[in-house]
MARZAGU-537469 format. One record per residue (C-alpha): residue number from 1; chain; x, y, z. Coordinates in nm, 2 decimals. Example, Ala and Ser with C-alpha at 12.3 -4.5 7.8 and 13.67 -1.06 7.14 Angstrom:
<1 A <1.23 -0.45 0.78>>
<2 A <1.37 -0.11 0.71>>
//
This chain:
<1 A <5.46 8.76 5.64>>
<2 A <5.74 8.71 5.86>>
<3 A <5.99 8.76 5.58>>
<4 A <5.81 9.08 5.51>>
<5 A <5.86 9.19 5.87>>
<6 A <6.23 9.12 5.85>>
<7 A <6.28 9.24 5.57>>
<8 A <6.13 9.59 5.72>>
<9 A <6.33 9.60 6.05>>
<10 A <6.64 9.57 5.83>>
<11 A <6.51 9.82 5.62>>
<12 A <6.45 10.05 5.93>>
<13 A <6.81 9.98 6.10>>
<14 A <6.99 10.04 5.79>>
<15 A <6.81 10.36 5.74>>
<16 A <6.87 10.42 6.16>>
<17 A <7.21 10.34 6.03>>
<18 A <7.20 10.62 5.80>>
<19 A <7.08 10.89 5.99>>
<20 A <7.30 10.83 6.28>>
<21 A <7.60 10.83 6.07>>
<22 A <7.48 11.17 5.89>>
<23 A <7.42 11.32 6.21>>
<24 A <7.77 11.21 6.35>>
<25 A <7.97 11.35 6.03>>
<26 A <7.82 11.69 6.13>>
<27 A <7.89 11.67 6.51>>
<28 A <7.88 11.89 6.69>>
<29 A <7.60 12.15 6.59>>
<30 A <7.48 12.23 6.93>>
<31 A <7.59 12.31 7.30>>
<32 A <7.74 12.01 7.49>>
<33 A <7.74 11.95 7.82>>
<34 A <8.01 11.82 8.07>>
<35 A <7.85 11.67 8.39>>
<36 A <8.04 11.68 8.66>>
<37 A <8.01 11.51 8.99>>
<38 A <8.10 11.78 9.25>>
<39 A <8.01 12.12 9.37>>
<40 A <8.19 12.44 9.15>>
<41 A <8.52 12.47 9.28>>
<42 A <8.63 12.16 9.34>>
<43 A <8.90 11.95 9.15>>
<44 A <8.71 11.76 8.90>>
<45 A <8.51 12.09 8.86>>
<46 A <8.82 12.31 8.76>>
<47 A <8.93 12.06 8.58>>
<48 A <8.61 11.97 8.35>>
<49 A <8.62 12.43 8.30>>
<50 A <8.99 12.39 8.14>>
<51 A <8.97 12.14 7.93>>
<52 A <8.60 12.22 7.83>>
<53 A <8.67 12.64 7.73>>
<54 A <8.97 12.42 7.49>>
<55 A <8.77 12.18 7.32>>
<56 A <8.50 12.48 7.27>>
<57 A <8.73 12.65 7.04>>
<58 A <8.82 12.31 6.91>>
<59 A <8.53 12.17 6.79>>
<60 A <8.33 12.53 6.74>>
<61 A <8.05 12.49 6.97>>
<62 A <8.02 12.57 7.36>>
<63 A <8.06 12.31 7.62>>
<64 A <7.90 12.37 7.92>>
<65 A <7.97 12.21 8.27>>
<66 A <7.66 12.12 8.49>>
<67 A <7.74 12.04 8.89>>
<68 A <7.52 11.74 8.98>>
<69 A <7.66 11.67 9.32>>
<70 A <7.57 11.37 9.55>>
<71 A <7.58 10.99 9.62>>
<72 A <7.99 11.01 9.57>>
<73 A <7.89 11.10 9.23>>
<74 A <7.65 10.80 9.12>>
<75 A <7.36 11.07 9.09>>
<76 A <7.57 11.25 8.75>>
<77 A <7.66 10.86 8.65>>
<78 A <7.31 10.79 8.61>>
<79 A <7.23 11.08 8.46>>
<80 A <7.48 11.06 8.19>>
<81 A <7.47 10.69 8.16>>
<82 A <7.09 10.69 8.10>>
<83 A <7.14 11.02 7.84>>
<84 A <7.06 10.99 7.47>>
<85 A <7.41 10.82 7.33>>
<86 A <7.45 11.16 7.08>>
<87 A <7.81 11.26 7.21>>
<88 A <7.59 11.58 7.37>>
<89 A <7.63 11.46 7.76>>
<90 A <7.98 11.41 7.88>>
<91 A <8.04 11.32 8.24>>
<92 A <8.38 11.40 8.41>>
<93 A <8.47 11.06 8.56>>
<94 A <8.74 10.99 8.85>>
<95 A <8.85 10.69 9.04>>
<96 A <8.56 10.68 9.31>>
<97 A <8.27 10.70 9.04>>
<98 A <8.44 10.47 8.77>>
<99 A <8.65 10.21 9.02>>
<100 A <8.55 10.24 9.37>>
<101 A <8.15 10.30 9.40>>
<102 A <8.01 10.01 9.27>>
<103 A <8.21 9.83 9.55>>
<104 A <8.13 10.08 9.83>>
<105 A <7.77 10.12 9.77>>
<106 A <7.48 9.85 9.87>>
<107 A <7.35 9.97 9.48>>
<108 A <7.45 10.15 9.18>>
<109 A <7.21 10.23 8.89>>
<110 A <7.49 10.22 8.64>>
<111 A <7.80 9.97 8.52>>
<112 A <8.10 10.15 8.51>>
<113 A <8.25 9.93 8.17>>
<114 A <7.94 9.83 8.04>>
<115 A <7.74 10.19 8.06>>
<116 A <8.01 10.41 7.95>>
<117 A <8.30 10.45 7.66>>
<118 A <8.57 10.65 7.79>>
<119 A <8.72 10.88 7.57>>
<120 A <9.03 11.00 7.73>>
<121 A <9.23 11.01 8.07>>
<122 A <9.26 11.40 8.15>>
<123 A <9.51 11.30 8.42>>
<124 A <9.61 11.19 8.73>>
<125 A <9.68 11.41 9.05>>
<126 A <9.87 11.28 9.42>>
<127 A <9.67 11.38 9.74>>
<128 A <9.82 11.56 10.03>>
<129 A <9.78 11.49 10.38>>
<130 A <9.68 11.83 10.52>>
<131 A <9.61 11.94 10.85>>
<132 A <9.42 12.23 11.04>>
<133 A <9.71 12.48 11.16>>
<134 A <9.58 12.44 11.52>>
<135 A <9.64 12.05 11.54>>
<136 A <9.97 12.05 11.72>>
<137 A <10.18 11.80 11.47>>
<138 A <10.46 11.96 11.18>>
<139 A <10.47 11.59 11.09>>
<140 A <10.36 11.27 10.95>>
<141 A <10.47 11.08 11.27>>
<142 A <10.36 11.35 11.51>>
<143 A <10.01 11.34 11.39>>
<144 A <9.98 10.94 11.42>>
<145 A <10.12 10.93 11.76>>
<146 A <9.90 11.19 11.84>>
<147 A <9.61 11.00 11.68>>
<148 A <9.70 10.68 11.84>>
<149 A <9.69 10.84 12.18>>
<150 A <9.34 11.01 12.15>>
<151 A <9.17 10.73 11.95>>
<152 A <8.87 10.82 11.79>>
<153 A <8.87 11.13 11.88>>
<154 A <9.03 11.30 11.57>>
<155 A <8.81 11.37 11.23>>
<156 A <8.94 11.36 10.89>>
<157 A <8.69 11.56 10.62>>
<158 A <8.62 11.42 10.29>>
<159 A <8.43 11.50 9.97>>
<160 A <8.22 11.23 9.99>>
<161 A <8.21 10.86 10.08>>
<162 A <8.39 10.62 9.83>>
<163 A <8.58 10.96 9.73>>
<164 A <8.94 10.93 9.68>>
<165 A <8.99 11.18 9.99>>
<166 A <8.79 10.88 10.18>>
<167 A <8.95 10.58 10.07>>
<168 A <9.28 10.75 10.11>>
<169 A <9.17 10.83 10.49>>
<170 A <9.07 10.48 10.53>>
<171 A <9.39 10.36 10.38>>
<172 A <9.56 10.58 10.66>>
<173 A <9.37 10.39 10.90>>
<174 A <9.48 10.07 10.79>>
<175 A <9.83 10.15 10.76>>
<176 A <9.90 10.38 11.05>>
<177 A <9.69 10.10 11.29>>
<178 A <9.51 10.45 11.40>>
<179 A <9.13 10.48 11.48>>
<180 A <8.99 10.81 11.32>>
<181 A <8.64 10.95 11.23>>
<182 A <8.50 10.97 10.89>>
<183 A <8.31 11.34 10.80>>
<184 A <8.14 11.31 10.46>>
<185 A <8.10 11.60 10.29>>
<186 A <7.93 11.70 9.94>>
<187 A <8.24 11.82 9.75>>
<188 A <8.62 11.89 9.80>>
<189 A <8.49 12.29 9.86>>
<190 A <8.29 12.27 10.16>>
<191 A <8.51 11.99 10.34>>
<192 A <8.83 12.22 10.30>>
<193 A <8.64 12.51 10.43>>
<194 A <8.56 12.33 10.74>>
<195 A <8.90 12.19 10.79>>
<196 A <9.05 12.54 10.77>>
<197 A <8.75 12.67 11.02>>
<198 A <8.85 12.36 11.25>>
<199 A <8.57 12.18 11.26>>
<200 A <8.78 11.90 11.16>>
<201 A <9.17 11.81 11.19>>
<202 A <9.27 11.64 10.88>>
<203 A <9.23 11.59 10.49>>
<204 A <9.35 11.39 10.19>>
<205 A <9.29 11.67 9.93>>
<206 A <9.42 11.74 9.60>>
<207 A <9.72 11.92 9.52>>
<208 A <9.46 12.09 9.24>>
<209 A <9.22 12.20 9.58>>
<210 A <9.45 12.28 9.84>>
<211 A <9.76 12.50 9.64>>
<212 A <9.62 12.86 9.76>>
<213 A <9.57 12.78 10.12>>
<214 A <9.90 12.60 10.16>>
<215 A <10.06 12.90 10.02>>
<216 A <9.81 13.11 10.20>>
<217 A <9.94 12.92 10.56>>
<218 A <9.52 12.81 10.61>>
<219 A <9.63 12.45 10.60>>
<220 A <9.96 12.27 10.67>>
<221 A <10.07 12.01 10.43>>
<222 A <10.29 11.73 10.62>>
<223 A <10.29 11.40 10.32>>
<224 A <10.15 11.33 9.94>>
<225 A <10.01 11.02 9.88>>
<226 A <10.20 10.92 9.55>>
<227 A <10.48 10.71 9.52>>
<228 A <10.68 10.95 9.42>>
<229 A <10.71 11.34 9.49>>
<230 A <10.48 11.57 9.29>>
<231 A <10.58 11.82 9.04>>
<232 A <10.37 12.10 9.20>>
<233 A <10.54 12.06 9.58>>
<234 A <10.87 11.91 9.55>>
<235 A <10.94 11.97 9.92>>
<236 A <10.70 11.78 10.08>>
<237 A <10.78 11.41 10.13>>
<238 A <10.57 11.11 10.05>>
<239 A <10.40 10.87 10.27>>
<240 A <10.64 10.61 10.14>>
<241 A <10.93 10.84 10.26>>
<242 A <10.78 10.88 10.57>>
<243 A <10.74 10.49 10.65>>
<244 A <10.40 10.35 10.54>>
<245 A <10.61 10.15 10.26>>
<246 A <10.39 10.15 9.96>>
<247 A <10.09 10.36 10.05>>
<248 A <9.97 10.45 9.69>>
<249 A <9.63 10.67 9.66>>
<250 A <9.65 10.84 9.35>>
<251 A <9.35 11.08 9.20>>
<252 A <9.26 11.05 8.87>>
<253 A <9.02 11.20 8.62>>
<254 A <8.91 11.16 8.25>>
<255 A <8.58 11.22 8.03>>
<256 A <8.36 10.96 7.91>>
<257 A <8.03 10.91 7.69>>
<258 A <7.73 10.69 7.71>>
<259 A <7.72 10.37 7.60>>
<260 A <7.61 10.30 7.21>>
<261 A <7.73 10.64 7.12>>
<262 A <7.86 10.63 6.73>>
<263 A <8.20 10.57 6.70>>
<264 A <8.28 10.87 6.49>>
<265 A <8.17 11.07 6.74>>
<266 A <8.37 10.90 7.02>>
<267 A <8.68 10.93 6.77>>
<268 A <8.61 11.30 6.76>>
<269 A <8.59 11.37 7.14>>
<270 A <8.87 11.14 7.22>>
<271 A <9.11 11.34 6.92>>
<272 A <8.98 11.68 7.07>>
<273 A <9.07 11.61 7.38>>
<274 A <9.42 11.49 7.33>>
<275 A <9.46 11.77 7.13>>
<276 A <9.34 12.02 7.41>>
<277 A <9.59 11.90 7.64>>
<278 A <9.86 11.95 7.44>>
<279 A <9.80 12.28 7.44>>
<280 A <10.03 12.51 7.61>>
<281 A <9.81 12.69 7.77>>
<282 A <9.59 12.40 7.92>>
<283 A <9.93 12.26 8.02>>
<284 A <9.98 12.53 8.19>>
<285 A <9.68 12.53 8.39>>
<286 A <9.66 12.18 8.46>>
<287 A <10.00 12.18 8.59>>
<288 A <10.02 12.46 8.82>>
<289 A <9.72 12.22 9.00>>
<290 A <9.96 11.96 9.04>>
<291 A <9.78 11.75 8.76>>
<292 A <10.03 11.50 8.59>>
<293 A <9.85 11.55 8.22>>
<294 A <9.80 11.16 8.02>>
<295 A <9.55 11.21 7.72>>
<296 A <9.53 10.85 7.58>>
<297 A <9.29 10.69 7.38>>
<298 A <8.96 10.51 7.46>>
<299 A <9.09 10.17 7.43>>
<300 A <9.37 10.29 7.67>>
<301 A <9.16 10.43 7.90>>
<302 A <8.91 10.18 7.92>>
<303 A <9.23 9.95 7.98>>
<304 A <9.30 10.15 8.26>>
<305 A <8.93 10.15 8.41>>
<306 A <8.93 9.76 8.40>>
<307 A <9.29 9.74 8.59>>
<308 A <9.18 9.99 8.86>>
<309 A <8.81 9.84 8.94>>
<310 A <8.97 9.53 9.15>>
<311 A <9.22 9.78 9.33>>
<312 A <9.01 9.99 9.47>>
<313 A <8.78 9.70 9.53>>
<314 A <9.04 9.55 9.75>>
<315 A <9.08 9.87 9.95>>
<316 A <8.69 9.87 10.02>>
<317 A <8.69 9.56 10.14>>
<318 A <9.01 9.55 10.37>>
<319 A <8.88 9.85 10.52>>
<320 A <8.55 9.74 10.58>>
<321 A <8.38 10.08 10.41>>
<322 A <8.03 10.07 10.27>>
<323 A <7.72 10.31 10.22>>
<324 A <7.37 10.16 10.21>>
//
């Protein structure tokens, strides 16, 4: 009897087997979605429309993008991570939801490495320091003397806690020995619309958020947060330059699948995207954000993942951040 039983499991994953890999050879025959993180408008938002209206005339079928904003983006993890592994539900990953969150929150209802296979880096972006046009500072130093002499009394917004605009505030912190408030907010969007009505001082925002209303004089940019200068806005100096030697807070974004999902179809995505962002016109687009393009594979990418998760994690800890 038990050989019998065996000998029909094996007969039932081999078939299993089967289907799956018929079904993979035809992907994809129906709509896909990209779940992102954020409100419309933001960076990773932007970003997931791009790349998504290229892969749609890639791969011949559309690829929607679905806003599932909230927890720092744990609710669209668990979403995605808990989808059916088909290659039909992407989610539009980034530092805080893949590095940072399972470190800042109490709990997270998904495993960053064992839950998802990334597919490909989209690219990275630096952050820029930017400040309401009333705060009375042109300057890096200007702004932490004036921070240092009214402590707690400035704000700096963010798009949510264990966001990169967060971490990189609480990095500032840390480094500039200053004493600001967090504001949490539910996407890049709203938090730069309530820096530029005043209601707070000061943001980390990416280059890919914040181009229009530095051009537009609604915000005044005084560091990036890369090592070196960005492409985008040669002109403005980094916090390096400026004397917080090695400050380092760098955005990053990049698709990835649920766990299990057929390799074929993973091998698919990952060549489709690489291929989309080689495109001149997606280069294009991307770059005039300020978003340094990468396209690698999934085993570079996952690479990547597993060297970022105890950076960040340091961060979280040395500045004492958390979210119950």
């Amino acid at each position: 009897m038990r050989s019998r039983i065996l000998a029909f499991v094996a007969a039932i994953a081999v078939s299993f087997a089967f289907v799956l890999g018929a079904v993979a050879a035809d992907y994809p025959t129906r709509p896909v979605t990209i779940v992102v993180a954020f409100p419309p408008g933001g960076p990773s938002d932007v970003l997931a429309r791009i790349v998504g209206r290229k892969l749609e005339q890639i791969l011949g079928q559309p690829f929607i993008v679905e806003n599932r904003p909230g927890a720092g983006g744990n609710i669209a993890a668990e979403q995605v991570a808990r989808a059916a592994p088909d290659g039909y539900t992407l989610l539009n990953g980034n530092n805080s939801i893949l590095a940072t969150n399972a470190a800042l929150y109490k709990k997270t209802n998904f495993d960053p490495e064992k839950d998802f296979i990334p597919l490909s880096m989209i690219g990275t972006q630096g952050s820029i320091l930017v400040v309401n046009p009333k705060v009375p500072v042109n300057s890096l130093a200007e702004l932490i003397a004036l921070a240092k002499a009214n402590p707690g009394k400035l704000n700096f917004a963010s798009s949510g806690y264990g966001a990169a605009a967060h971490l990189a505030g609480e990095l500032f912190k840390t480094e500039a020995k200053i004493d600001i408030v967090h504001v949490a907010y539910k996407g890049a969007a709203p938090a730069l619309q309530e820096l530029i009505g005043g209601q707070t001082q000061m943001m980390f925002a990416t280059a890919a958020s914040v181009v229009g209303h530095i051009k537009g004089g609604l915000v005044r940019p005084l560091a990036v947060t890369t090592l070196t200068r960005i492409a985008a806005f040669p002109d403005i100096p980094t916090m390096d330059e400026l004397g917080l030697k090695g400050f380092d807070a760098t955005t990053w974004h990049g698709f990835v699948v649920p766990a299990r999902t057929p390799k074929e179809i993973v091998d698919t995505l990952s060549r489709a995207i690489v291929t989309a962002l080689k495109d001149p016109a997606v280069r294009k687009s991307l770059g005039d954000l300020g978003v340094d393009i990468v396209g690698n594979s999934p085993a570079e990418f996952a690479a990547y993942i597993k060297a970022e998760i105890p950076k960040w994690t340091a961060v979280v800890k040395a500045s004492g951040a958390h979210v119950d």
